[in-house]
C-alpha positions, -999 to 999 in steps of 0.1 A, spaced: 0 0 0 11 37 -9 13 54 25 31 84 18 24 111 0 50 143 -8 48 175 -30 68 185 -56 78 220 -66 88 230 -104 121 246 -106 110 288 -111 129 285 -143 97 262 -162 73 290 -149 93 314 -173 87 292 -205 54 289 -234 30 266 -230 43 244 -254 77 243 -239 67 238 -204 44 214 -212 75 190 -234 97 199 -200 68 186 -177 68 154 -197 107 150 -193 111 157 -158 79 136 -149 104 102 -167 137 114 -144 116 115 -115 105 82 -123 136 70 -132 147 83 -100 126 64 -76 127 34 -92 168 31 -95 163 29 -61 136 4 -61 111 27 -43 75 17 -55 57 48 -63 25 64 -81 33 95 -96 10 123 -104 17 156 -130 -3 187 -129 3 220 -143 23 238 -115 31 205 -89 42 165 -90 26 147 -63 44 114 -54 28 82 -35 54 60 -24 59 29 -4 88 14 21 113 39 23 116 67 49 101 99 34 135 118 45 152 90 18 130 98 -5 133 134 0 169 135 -2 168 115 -42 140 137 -56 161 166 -46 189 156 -68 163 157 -99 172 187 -115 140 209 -119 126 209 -88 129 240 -65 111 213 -31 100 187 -18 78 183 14 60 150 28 20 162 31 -6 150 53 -35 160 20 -72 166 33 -105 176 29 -123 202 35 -150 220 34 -150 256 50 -124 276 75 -134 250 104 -123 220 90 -89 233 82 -82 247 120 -92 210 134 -76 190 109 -44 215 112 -43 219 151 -48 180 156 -19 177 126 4 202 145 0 201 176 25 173 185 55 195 168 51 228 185 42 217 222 64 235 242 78 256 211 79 284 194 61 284 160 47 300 134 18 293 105 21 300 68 -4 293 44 -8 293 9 -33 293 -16 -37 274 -51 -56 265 -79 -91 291 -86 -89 305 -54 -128 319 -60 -135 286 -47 -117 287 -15 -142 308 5 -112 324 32 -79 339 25 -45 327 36 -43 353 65 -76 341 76 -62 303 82 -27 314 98 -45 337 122 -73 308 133 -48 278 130 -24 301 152 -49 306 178 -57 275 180 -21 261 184 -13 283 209 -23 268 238 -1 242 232 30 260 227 54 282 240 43 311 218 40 328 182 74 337 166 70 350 129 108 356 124 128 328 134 102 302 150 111 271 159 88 252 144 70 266 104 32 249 104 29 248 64 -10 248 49 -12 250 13 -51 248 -1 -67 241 -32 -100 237 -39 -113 205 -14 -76 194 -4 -61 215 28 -22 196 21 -8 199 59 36 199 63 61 208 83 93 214 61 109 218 26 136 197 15 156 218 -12 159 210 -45 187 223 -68 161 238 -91 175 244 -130 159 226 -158 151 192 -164 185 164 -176 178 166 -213 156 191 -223 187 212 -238 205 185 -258 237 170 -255 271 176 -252 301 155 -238 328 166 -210 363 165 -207 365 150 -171 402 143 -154 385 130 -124 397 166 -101 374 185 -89 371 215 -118 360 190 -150 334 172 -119 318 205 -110 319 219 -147 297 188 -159 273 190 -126 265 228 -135 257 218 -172 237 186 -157 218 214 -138 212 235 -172 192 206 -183 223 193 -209 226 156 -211 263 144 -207 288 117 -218 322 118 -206 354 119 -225 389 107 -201 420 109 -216 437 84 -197 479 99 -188 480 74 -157 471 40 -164 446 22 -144 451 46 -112 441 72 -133 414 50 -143 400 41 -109 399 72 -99 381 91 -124 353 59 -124 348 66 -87 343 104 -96 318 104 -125 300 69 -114 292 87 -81 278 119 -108 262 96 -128 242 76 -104 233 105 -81 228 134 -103 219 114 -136 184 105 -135 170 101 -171 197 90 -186 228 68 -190 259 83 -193 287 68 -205 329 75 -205 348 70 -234 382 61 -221 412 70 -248 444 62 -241 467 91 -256 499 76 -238 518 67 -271 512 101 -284 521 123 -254 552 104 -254 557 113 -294 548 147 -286 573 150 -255 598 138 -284 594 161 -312 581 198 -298 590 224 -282 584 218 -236 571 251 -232 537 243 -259 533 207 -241 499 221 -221 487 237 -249 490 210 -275 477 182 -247 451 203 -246 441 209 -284 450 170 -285 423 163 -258 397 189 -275 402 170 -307 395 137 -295 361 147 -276 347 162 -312 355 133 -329 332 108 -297 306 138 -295 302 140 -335 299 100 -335 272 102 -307 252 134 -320 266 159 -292 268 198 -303 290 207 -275 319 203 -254 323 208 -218 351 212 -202 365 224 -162 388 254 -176 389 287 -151 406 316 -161 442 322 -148 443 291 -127 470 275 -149 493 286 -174 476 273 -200 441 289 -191 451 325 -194 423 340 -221 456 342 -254 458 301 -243 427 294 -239 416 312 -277 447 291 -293 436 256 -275 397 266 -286 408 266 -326 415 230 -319 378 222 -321 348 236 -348 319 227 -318 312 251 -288 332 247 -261 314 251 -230 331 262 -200 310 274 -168 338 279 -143 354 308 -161 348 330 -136 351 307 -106 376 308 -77 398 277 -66 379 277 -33 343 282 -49 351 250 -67 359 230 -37 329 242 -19 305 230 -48 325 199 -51 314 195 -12 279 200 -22 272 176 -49 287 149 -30 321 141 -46 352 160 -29 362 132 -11 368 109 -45 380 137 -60 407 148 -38 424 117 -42 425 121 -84 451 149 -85 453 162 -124 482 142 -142 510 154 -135 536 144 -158 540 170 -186 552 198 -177 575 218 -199 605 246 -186 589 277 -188 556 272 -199 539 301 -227 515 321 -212 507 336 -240 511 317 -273 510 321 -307 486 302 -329 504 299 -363 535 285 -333 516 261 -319 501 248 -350 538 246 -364 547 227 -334 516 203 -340 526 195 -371 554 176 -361 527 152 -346 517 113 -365 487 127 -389 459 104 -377 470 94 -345 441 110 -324 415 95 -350 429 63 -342 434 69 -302 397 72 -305 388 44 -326 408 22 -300 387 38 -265 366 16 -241 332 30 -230 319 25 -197 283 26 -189 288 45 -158 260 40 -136 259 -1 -143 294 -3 -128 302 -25 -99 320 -11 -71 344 -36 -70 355 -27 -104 371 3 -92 382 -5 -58 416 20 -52 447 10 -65 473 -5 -41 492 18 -20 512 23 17 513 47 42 542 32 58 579 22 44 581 -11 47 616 -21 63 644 -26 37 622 -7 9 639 16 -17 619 47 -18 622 61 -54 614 97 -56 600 113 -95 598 146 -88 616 177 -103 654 178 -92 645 210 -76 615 195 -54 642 168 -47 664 193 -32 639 214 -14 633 184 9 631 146 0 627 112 28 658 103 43 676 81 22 655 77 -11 667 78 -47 663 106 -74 643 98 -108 626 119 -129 597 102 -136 605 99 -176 635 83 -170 625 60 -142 594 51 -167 623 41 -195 647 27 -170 624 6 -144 632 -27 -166 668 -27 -152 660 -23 -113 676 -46 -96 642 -72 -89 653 -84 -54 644 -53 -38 609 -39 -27 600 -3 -40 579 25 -30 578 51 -52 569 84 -46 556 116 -67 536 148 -62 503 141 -52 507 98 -61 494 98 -94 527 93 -117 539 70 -87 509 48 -93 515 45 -129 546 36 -125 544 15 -96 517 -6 -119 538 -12 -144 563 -25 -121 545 -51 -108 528 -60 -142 570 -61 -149 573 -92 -117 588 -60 -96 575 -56 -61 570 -23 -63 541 3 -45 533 41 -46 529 61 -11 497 70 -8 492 110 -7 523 118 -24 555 139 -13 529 161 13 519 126 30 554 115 33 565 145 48 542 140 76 554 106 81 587 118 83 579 143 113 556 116 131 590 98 128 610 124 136 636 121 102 632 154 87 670 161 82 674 173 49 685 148 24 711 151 2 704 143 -39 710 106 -44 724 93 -79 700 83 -103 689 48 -102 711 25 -132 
């Protein structure tokens, strides 16, 4: 039996559209709300009107229930109603004081009421119920407060049905996932390309993803715990996918031939390339991706006009104007900072001196040292994930320490300058491209932990290793984590730069 019954409140942005078009965004959002409740097998009845959803459901707690219509982009609330009938001002105050009475004994309260529908067959006004349903409350409580009470009595009426509530569960309002077509985003598994999909999500734009995997099946991991968690929490209506390309071989080629200081910019025009080609294939008109102005060297407004020519489709990019810190804070929001803070961007390409402000005819000179083709093919070659049929286990974490295990060789990639600046006592030097060409002639008796920025080159490698028969892990957290184990164990003497590994 259908025992509970809430409200749902249309996002203001449908109230602002024709007839026509509110009417083909009613139909949409009534199938994600659907699609919603029944992902998480919550037996429902659903029920569309002009200006409200009402929602019978079955089993789960109505604050569960709450809490997944409120991720269902184009609804503003969501409230569990005690509906009722009625026929004149009476029968409101003693189905509403028996209704309320319970919540504000011995508080402070207050009563606001609504009305909807022809109101010329309501026979009272709003201000008629809130000052009867308040005198008849408060005898029970500890008194009216109309500013900050602790307890809000909600009455909204419509013609026969007095709908009785006590709070609003916020939605996140915008429009309805796929009532403004589709697009695909460039998503590193950090927090900016997360957020930068999420706000287009909100717009109503349907999403697949586009990961250009640099790391290996770290890299991998992470980013699937990332947009999984998007996908099956913010998704509703659809099924996203992430087209996984693997540009290894060319970065490496493109390391080779060009000049460091354009290595951003063309990874980036590389990257931009590969998502037209998956959102042309799939019928997509745009491209979204996480870039913010001035928060890297290659997203100053000259870069980011030279990396755009790498792509005919709009690029979409809704963080422009977004602070490091704002970022975080949504990322805290939607649900995904914690998986996100452990998928650093890749950080293995970075040129001496990188332009600021580049010149297109340079850069283009500079591409065309690159294999003709090669992206083309890069894509041909992905794998696509259905993202919200993944199992959990199929992106468990990669394996890691937090410890040195006794007798390990710690093998640190970073710069020689970041080496210098402070590294663990006793560990080796290896810039990561050369410990990536050299690893095969490590001497395989010993046990490795290797060591980077923030642990995403150090997983990579570390992978390969053992795929190699080496016994080989990255530390967890990168250099910042292991210079806090160092103080807990009291070895922060500065070390000196050890030989490179032969």
């Amino acid at each position: 039996m259908l025992d509970r019954r809430l409200i749902l409140r249309l996002s203001g942005d449908l109230y602002t559209k024709s007839r026509q078009t509110r009417l083909r965004f009613l139909r949409r959002l009534e199938k994600n709300i659907a699609d919603a409740l029944t992902s998480h097998g919550i037996p429902h009845r659903l029920e569309r009107t002009w200006s409200r959803f009402y929602v019978e459901t079955e089993g789960a707690e109505a604050e569960s229930v709450s809490d997944i219509l409120s991720r269902v982009f184009g609804l503003q609330s969501i409230s569990e109603i005690a509906p009722l009938p009625f026929v004149d001002l009476a029968d409101v105050v003693r189905e509403g004081e028996a209704f309320f009475r319970p919540y504000v004994a011995g508080r402070r309260f207050a009563v606001r009421a609504s009305r909807r529908g022809d109101r010329d067959r309501i026979p009272f006004r709003s201000h008629d119920v809130e000052n009867a349903l308040g005198r008849a409350l408060l005898p029970h409580a500890a008194g009216v407060d109309l500013s900050t009470p602790e307890v809000t009595a909600h009455v909204e009426l419509e013609p026969g049905t007095v709908h009785l509530f006590l709070d609003r569960v916020s939605g996140h309002g915008g429009l309805p996932l796929g009532v403004e077509g589709r697009a695909v985003a460039l998503v590193s598994g950090g927090f900016d390309s997360a957020v930068a999909a999420w706000l287009l999500l909100k717009r109503g734009v349907q999403l697949d993803y586009v990961f250009i995997n640099l790391g290996g099946t770290a890299h991998r991991q992470g980013v699937l715990r990332v947009m999984r968690e998007i996908a099956r929490c913010w998704s509703y209506g659809s099924r996203p996918r992430l087209h996984e390309i693997d540009l290894r071989p060319l970065v490496a080629e493109l390391q080779e031939k060009t000049a460091s200081r354009y290595w951003q910019l063309l990874l980036k025009r590389l990257m931009l390339q590969a998502a037209e080609i998956v959102a042309r294939q799939g019928g997509a008109a745009g491209i979204v991706t996480g870039d913010a102005i001035g928060q890297v060297s290659s997203q100053t407004v000259q870069n980011l006009a030279v990396i755009s020519q790498a792509a005919r489709l709009p690029i979409l990019r809704p963080l422009l104007g977004f602070n490091k810190e704002e970022i975080v804070a949504l990322a805290r929001r939607i649900g995904i900072h914690d998986a996100a803070a452990e998928v650093a961007e890749y950080c293995g390409l970075q040129g001496r001196r990188p332009a600021t402000r580049a010149n297109l005819d340079t850069v283009l000179r500079e591409e065309a040292k690159l294999e003709p083709g090669a992206v083309r093919a890069a894509v041909a070659a992905r794998t696509v994930h259905p993202l919200r049929d993944l199992e959990p286990g199929l992106i468990a974490p990669p394996v890691d320490v937090e410890r040195i295990p006794p007798g390990a060789t710690v093998l640190d990639l970073r710069s020689g300058t970041a080496f210098l600046a402070w590294s663990y006592p006793g560990s080796l030097h290896l810039e990561f491209p050369h410990a990536v060409a050299a690893f095969p002639s490590f001497g395989r008796e010993k046990t490795y932990v290797l060591v980077c920025e923030v642990g995403l080159k150090s997983a990579y490698l570390a992978e390969r290793m053992q795929a190699a028969g080496f016994e080989a892990y990255h530390f967890k957290g990168g250099a910042k984590a292991l210079l806090r184990l160092a103080e807990r164990e009291g070895r922060l003497a500065p070390a000196l730069l050890a030989p490179a590994m032969r």
